[in-house]
C-alpha positions as CSV (number, residue, x, y, z in Angstrom):
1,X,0.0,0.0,0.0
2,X,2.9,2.5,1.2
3,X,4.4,1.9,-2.5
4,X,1.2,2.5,-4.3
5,X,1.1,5.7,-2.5
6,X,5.1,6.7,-3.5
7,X,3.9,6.0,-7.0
8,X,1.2,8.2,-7.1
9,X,3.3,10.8,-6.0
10,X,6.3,10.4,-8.0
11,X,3.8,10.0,-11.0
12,X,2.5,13.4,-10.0
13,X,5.9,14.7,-9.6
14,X,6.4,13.9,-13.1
15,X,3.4,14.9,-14.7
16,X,3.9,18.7,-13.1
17,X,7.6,18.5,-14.1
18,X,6.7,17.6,-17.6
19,X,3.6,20.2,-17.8
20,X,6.6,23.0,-16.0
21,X,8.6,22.1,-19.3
22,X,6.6,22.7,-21.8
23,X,7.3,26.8,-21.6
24,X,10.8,27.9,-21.8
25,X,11.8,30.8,-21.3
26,X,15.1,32.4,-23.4
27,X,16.3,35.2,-24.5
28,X,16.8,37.2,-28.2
29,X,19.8,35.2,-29.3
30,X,18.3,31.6,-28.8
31,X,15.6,32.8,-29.5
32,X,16.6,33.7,-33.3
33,X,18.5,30.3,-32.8
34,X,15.6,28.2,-32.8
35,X,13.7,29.9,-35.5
36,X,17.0,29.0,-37.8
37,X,17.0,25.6,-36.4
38,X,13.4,24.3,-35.5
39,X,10.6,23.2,-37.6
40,X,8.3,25.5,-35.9
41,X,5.1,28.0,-35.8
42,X,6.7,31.4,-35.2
43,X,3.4,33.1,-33.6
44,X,3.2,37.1,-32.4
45,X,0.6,38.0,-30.3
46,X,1.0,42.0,-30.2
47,X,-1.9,43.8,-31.9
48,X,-2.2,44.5,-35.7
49,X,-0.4,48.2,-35.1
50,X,2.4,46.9,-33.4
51,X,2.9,44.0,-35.6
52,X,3.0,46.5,-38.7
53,X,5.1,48.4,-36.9
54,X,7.5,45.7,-37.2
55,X,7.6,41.9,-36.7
56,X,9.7,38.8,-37.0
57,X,10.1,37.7,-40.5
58,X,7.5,34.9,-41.0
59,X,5.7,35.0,-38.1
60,X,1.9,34.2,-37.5
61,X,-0.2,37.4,-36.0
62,X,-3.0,36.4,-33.5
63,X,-4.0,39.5,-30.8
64,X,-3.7,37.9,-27.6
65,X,-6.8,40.4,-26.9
66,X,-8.6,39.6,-29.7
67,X,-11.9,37.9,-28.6
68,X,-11.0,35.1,-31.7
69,X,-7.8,34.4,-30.0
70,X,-8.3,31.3,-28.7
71,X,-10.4,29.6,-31.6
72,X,-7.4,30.9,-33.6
73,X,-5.2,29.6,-31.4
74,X,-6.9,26.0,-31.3
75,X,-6.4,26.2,-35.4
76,X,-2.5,25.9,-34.6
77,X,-0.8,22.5,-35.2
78,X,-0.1,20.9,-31.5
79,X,2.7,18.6,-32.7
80,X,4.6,22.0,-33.9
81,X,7.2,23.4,-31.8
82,X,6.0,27.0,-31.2
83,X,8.0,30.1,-31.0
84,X,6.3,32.8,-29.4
85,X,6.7,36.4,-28.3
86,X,5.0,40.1,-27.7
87,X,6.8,43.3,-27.1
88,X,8.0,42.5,-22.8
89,X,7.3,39.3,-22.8
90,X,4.4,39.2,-20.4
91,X,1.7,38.7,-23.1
92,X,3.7,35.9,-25.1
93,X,4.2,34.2,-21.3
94,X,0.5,34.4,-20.8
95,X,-0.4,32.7,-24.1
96,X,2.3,30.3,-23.8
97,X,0.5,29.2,-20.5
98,X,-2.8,28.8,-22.2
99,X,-1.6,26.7,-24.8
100,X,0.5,24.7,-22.8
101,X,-2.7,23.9,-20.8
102,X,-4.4,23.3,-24.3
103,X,-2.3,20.4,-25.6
104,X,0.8,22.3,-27.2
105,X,3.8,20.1,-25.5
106,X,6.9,22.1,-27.2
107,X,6.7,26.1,-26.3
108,X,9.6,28.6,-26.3
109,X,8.8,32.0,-25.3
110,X,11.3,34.9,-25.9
111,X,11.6,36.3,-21.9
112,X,12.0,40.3,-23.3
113,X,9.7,40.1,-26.3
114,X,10.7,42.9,-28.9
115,X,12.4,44.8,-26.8
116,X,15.6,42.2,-26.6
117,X,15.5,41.7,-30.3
118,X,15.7,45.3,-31.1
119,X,18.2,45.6,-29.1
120,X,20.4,42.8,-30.4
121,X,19.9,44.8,-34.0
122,X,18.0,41.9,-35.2
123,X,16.2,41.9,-38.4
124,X,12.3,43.1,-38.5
125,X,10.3,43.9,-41.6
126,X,6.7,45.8,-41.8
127,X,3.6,45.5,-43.0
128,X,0.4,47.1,-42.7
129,X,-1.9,44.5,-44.4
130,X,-1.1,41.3,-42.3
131,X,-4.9,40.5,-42.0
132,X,-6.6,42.1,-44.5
133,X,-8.3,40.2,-47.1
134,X,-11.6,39.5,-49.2
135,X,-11.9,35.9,-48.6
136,X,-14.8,34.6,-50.7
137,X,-17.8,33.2,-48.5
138,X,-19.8,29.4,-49.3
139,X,-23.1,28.3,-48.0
140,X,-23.1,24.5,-47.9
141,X,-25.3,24.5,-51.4
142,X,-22.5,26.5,-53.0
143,X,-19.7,24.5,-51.8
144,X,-21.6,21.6,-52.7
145,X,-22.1,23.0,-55.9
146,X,-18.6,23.5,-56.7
147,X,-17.6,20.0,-55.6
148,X,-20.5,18.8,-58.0
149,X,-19.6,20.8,-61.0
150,X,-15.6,19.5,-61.2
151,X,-14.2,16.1,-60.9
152,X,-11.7,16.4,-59.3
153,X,-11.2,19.8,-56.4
154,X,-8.3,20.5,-54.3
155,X,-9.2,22.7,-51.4
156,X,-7.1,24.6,-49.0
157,X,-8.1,26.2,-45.7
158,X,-6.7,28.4,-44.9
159,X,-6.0,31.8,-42.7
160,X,-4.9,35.3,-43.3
161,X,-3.0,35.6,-40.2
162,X,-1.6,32.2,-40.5
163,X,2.1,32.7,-41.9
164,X,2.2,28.9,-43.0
165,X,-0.7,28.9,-45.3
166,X,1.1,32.3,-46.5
167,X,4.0,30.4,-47.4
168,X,2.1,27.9,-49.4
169,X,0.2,30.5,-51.5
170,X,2.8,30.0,-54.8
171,X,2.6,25.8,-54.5
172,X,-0.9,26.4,-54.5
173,X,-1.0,28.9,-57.3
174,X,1.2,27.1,-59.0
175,X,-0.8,23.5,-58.6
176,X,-4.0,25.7,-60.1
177,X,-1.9,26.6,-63.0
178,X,-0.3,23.6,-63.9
179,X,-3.4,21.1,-63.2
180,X,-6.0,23.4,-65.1
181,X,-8.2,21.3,-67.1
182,X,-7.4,18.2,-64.8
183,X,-8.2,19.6,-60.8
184,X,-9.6,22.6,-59.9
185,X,-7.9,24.5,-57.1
186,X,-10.0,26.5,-54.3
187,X,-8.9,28.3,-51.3
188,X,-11.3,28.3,-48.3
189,X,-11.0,31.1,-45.6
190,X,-11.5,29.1,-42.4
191,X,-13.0,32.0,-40.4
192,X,-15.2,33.2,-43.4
193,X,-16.2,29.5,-43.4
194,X,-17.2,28.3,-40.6
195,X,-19.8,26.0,-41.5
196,X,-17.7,24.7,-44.7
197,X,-14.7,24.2,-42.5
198,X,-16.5,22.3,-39.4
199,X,-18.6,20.3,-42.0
200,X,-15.4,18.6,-43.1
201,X,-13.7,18.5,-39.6
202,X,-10.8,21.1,-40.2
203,X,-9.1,21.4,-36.9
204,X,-5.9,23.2,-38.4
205,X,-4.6,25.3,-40.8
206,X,-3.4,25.2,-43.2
207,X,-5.1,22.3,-44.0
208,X,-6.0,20.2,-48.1
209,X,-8.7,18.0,-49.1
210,X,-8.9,16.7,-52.1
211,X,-12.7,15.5,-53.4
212,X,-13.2,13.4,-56.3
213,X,-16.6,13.6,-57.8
214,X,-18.0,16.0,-54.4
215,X,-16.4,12.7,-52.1
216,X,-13.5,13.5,-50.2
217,X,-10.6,11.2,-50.9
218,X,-7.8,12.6,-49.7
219,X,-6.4,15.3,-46.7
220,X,-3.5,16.5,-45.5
221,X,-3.0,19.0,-42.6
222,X,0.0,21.5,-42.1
223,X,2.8,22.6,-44.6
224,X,3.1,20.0,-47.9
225,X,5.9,20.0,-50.6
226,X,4.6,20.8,-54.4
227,X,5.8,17.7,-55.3
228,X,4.1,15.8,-52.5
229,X,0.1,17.6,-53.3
230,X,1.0,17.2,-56.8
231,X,1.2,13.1,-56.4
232,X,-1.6,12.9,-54.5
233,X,-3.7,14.7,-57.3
234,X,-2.0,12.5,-59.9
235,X,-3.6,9.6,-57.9
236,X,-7.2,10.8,-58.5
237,X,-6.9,11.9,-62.0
């Protein structure tokens, strides 16, 4: 009985040990480190003005105060190592707590925010358009409609804050281009699409699904090679 009870214990031990290790804390220059060395999610959770101001080169913009925050949050891969930071730190902390308690294992969050990396003379670029868009809105009838009226549709959710489904924006422009006649390409603005994206069970982003004749066939969720979408079109055709 006395061991049962000294398992228990050290098994809790461990479990808060392991949940304690989830968030690390460094600093500007490991920080930029592990951005050059991780396959991670690089997220910023300043607000849209700050992040125009200026912002870490391929990073993902969700407002820690933004009332979507945590819905965007739960569209994040959890298997991704995630980089995360604000302007002090004290917001990127806050957020790395939250997700740790919400099933993301690997966090690192950069202890002085903006204010360390500016003064290491890192490199920041701007933008003022981070979010903006005019993502096209489906009812089910549409969507279903569109599935209907081509063999063969590749469709990727996406998001406009998301700086993955940015970086597959050529691949999938380029897949449109090159399978034209033979797959029709359509991008699919999760938050426009709410309905569409729950229907088909997208819990992240960016996320494909490939239907053949309106019948889903295929999916794929996270970042994908040209090569690899392209083979699993050339499966269908």
């Amino acid at each position: 009985m006395k061991q049962l009870g000294l398992t228990f214990i050290l098994l809790v031990a461990f479990l808060i040990e392991m949940k304690a290790q989830s968030v690390q804390n460094v600093d500007a220059i490991k920080f930029k480190q592990l951005i050059a060395t991780e396959d991670a999610i690089l997220l910023d959770v300043r607000t849209p003005q700050e992040y125009s101001r200026g912002h870490i080169q391929g990073s993902t913009a969700i407002n820690i105060a933004d009332p979507e925050f945590a819905s965007r949050i739960g569209l994040l891969q959890k298997d991704k190592t995630i980089l995360i930071y604000c302007l002090s730190g004290s917001r990127s902390i806050a957020a790395a707590n939250y997700m740790s308690q919400n099933g993301f294992k690997k966090i690192y969050n950069m202890q002085f925010g903006m204010m360390d990396w500016n003064q290491q003379r890192f490199a920041v670029e701007q933008s003022s358009n981070q979010i903006a868009g005019t993502a096209k809105t489906f009812t089910q009838q549409s969507f279903d409609i569109l599935l209907k009226g081509n063999k063969l549709v590749l469709v990727d959710f996406h998001a406009v804050w998301c700086a993955p489904c940015k970086a597959m924006n050529p691949i999938v422009d380029k897949l449109s281009t090159d399978f034209k006649g033979k797959a029709y390409v359509e991008k699919v603005d999760v938050e426009a699409n709410k309905l569409i994206s729950t229907s088909y069970q997208v819990q992240s982003v960016p996320s494909f699904v490939l239907f053949k004749e309106g019948k889903k066939v295929w999916s794929h969720n996270g970042v994908i090679s040209y090569d690899d979408l392209a083979l699993a079109i050339k499966k269908f055709i």
